[in-house]
N, C-alpha and C positions, 0 to 999 in steps of 0.2 A: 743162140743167135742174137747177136747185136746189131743189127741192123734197120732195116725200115721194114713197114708192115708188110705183110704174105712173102717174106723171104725164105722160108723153106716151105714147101707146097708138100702135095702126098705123091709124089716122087721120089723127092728129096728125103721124108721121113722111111720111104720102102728101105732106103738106100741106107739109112745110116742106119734101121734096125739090124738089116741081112749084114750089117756090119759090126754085129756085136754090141751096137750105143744102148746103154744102161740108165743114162741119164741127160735130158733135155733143160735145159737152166735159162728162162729165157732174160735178155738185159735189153730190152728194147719194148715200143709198145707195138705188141702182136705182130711180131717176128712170125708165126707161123700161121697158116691159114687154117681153117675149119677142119677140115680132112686129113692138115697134117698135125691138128692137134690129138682130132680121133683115134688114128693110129698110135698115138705113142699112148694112148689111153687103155687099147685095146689090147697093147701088146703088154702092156701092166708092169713098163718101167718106170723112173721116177720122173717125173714131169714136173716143174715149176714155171706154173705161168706167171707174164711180164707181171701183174696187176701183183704179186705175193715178191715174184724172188726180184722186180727192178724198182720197188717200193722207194730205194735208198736217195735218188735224186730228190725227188719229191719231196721228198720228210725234211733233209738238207734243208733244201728251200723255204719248206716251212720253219725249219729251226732258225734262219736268218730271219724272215719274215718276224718271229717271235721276238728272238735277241734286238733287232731295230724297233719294235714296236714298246721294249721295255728301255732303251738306250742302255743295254750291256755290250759285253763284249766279252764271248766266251774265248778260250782258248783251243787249237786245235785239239787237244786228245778231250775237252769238254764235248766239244761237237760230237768226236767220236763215238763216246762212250752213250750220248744220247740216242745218237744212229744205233747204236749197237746195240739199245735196250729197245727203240723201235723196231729194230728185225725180231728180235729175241720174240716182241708181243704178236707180231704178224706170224712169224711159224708156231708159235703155241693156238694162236686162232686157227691156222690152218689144220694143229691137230686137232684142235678140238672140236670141229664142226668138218673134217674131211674124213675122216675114219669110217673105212667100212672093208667086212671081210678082214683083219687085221693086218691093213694098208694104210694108206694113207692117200686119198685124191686130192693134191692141191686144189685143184680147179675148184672142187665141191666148196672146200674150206676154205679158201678165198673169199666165194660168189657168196657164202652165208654167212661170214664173218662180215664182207662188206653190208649185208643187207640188214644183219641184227644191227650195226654200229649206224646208220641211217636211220633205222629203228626207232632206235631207242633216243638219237637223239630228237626226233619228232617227237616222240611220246614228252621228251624232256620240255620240250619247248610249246607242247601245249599245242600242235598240230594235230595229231589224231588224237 
C-alpha cells in the first residue's frame, strides 16, 4: 500500500490473505492499521513495514540535506548507489535483530534496530 495512513484495515488484509498475498511491502507512512498489520503477522507472510521497506524518501532527503551542507554535487547514480547501500544496511538490521523461529519479522527488526541506533547515539553523546 502507498497511500495514506489506515488504508487497508483487517478486512482488507482477510481479503488479500484468502487470496493467496504472500507479501505486504508497505511505501507509505502506516498504510495499514493495527489489526491489519496483526493479520499478515499471524498469517506468517512476508511483511515490510513503512518505517524498514519506505526508508528510501527520507535518506534521499537527508543525502541532499548532506550534499547542501558540504556544497557538493553528486551525480545521479552517486545518489543512487548511496540509497542503495542505505537499504542494503536497514534489511541487514532488520535481519539481524528480527529473526525468530528461522523467519524473519520486519516489524521486530526495525523497532530494535531503530531503538539500539537511538541508543547508542545517547550513550555517544553523553546522555545516558
Amino acid at each position: 500500500p502507498c497511500a495514506t495512513q489506515n488504508e487497508l484495515d483487517a478486512e482488507d488484509a482477510r481479503r488479500l490473505l484468502a487470496n493467496g498475498c504472500v507479501c505486504v511491502a508497505e511505501g507509505a507512512n502506516m498504510p495499514s492499521t493495527l489489526e491489519a498489520v496483526d493479520l499478515f503477522l499471524e498469517a506468517g507472510i512476508l511483511y515490510a513495514p513503512g518505517k524498514a521497506s519506505n526508508a528510501g524518501g527520507v535518506a534521499v532527503s537527508g543525502l541532499e540535506m548532506s550534499q547542501n551542507a558540504m556544497r557538493l554535487r553528486w551525480s545521479e547514480g552517486e545518489v543512487d548507489t548511496k540509497l542503495h547501500g542505505i537499504m542494503q544496511s536497514i534489511h541487514h538490521a532488520c535481519l539481524l535483530y528480527g529473526e525468530e523461529q528461522g523467519r524473519v519479522n520486519y516489524v521486530k527488526g526495525a523497532n530494535i534496530a531503530g531503538f539500539v541506533k537511538v541508543a547508542d547515539a545517547m550513550l555517544a553523546q553523553g546522555v545516558v
